[in-house]
N, C-alpha and C positions, 0 to 999 in steps of 0.2 A: 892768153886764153883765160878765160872765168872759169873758176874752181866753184865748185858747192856742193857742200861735204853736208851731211846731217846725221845726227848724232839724240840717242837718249829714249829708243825703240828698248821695248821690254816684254819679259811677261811679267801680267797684272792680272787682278781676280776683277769678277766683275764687279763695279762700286770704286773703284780705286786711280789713281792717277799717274798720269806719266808727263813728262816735260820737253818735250823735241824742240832740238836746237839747229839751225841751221846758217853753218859760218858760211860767207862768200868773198872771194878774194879779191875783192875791191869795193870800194865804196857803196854801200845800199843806196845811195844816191845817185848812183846811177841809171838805177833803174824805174821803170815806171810802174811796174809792178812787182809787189810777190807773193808767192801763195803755198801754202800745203794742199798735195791731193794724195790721195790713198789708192791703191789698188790689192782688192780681196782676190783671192786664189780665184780663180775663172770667171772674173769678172775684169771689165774695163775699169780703166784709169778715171777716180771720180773727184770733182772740187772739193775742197773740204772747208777752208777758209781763204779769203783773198785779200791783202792789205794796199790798195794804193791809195786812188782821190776818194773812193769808200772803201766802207770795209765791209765785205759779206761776208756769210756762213753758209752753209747746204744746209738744210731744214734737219737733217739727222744730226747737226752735230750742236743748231745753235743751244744757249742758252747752257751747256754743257762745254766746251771751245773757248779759248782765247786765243787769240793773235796779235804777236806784238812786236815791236823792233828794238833792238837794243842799236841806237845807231852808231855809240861809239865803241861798238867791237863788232862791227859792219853783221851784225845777224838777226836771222829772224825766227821768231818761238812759237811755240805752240801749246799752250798747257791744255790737257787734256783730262778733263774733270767726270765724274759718274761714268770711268769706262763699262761699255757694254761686252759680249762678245762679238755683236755685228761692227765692230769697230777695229775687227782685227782685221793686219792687213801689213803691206809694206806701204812707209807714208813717205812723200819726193816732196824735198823744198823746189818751186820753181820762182827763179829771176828773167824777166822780162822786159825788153827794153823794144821799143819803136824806131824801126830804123827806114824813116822813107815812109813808104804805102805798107811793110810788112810789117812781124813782129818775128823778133830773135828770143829767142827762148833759150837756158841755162838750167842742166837738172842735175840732181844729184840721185846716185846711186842707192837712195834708197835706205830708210830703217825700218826694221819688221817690228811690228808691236802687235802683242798675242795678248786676248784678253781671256782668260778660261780659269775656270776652279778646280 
C-alpha cells in the first residue's frame, strides 16, 4: 500500500513563506502525476499545483507557487511564497497513477497552513 505523509503546514503572517513537503513510499516514478490541493474551512477540495507531462498552477497561487520533485528522496515540494490569508487551508499531496481506463489516486492526510497576523 502507498503511503503519503505531508509535512511543513504552519502559521505564517501574511507576506511570508512556508515549504510543504510530501514523502511517498515508493518511487515518484511511479506515478503519472502529482499534485498539492488545498481545502479551506467550508469549502471544496481545490487544485493548487499539478506536476506531471506539465506543470500547472490555479490562477490564485501562480506566480507566487513552486512545485518541484526531489526524486532521489521519492518527494514532492511545494514552496509557498507572498502567503495571503485566503491561502489558509489544510493542503493534500496527491499521487496518481493510470491504471487501465481509470485513475488510482493516493492522499495524504493533510497539513493545515494558517496564514493570519
Amino acid at each position: 500500500q502507498v503511503q503519503v505523509v505531508e509535512s511543513g503546514g504552519g502559521l505564517v503572517q501574511p507576506g511570508g513563506s512556508l515549504r510543504l513537503s510530501c514523502s511517498v513510499s515508493t518511487s515518484i516514478f511511479t506515478f503519472d502525476a502529482l499534485a498539492w490541493y488545498r481545502q479551506a474551512p467550508g469549502k471544496q477540495r481545490e487544485l493548487v499545483a499539478h506536476s506531471g507531462r506539465i506543470t500547472h498552477y490555479s490562477d490564485s497561487v501562480r506566480g507566487r507557487f513552486i512545485i518541484s520533485r526531489d526524486n532521489a528522496k521519492n518527494k514532492l515540494l511545494l514552496q509557498m511564497n507572498g502567503l495571503k490569508p485566503e491561502d489558509t487551508g489544510v493542503y493534500y499531496c496527491n499521487a496518481a497513477t493510470l491504471s487501465g481506463d481509470h485513475v488510482v489516486d493516493y492522499w495524504g492526510q493533510g497539513t493545515q497552513v494558517t496564514v493570519s497576523s
